[in-house]
C-alpha positions in Angstrom: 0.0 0.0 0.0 1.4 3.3 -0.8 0.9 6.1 1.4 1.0 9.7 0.8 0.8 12.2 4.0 0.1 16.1 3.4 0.2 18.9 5.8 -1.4 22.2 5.6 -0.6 25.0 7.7 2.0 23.2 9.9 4.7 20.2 9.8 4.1 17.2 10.2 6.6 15.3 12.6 8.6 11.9 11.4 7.0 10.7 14.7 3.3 11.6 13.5 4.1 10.0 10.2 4.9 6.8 11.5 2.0 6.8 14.0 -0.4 7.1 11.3 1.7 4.7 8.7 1.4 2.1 11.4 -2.3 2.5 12.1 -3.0 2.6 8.1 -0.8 -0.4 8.0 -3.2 -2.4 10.3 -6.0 -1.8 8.4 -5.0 -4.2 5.6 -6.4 -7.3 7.9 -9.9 -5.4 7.3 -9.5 -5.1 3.4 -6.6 -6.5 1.8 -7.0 -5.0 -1.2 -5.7 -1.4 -0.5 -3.7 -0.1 -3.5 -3.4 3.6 -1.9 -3.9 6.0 0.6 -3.4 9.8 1.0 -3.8 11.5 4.0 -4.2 15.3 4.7 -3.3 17.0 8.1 -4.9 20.6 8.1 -4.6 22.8 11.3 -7.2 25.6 11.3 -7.2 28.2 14.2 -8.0 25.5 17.5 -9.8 22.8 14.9 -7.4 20.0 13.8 -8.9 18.2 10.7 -7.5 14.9 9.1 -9.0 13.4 5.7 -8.6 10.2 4.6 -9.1 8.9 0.9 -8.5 5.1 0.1 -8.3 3.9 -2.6 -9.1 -0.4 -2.6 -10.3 -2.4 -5.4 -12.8 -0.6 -7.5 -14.2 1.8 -4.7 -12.3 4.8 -2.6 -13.3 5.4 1.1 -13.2 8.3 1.8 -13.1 9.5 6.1 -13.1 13.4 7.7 -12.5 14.1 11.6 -12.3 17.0 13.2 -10.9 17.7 17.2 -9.2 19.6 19.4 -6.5 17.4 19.5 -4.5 15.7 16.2 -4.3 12.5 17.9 -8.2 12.3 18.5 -8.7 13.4 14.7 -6.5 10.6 13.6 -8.4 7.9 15.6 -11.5 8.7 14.6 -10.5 9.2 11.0 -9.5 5.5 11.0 -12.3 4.1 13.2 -14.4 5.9 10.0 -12.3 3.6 7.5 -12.0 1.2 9.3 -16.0 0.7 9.7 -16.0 1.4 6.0 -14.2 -1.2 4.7 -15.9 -3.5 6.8 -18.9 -3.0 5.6 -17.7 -3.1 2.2 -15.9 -6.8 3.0 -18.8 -7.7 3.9 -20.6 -6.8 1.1 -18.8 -8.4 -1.6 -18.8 -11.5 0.7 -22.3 -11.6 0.4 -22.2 -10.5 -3.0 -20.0 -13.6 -3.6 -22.9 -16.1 -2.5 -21.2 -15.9 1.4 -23.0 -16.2 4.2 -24.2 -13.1 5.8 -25.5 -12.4 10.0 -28.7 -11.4 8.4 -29.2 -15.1 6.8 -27.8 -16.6 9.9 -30.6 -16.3 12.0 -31.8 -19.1 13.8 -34.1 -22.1 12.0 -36.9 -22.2 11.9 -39.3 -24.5 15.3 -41.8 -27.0 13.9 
């Protein structure tokens, strides 16, 4: 997976980098089909905003957070993606004639 980190309006530390290299790194047991990500740091006035675009096979998740505090932004700017492609894993399981929780339900009593 490739991944591309921007930073407006401040700089980005090698230690910040890594932290969020690491966490997108993890997120490949999720989806394994991540080709790309790009991630954009953006510091406005007391806001700190992170953006995540992935792009996987055939589909881009895309994830916005916004805190106080970077390290709050960048946790819930995964959690986001990480839901996401989730949901999309298990949609093309289904999709594939997989079993889903909805069909799982229990038998029916005679």
């Amino acid at each position: 997976m490739q991944i591309q980190i921007t930073s407006r309006h401040n700089k980005a530390s090698a230690t910040l980098q890594n932290f969020i290299t690491d966490e997108l790194g993890k997120l490949e047991k999720f989806y394994d089909k991540i080709t790309s990500c790009h991630v954009v740091l953006d510091e406005e006035h007391v806001d700190k905003i992170v953006e995540i675009t992935m792009n996987v096979l055939n589909h881009t998740v895309n994830a916005t957070a916004k805190s106080d505090a970077i390290g709050k932004s960048i946790a819930d700017a995964i959690d986001k993606v990480e839901r996401q492609l989730k949901k999309l894993n298990e949609k093309l399981k289904v999709h594939r004639g997989g079993n889903s929780n909805k069909e799982k339900a229990a038998p029916e009593a005679e």
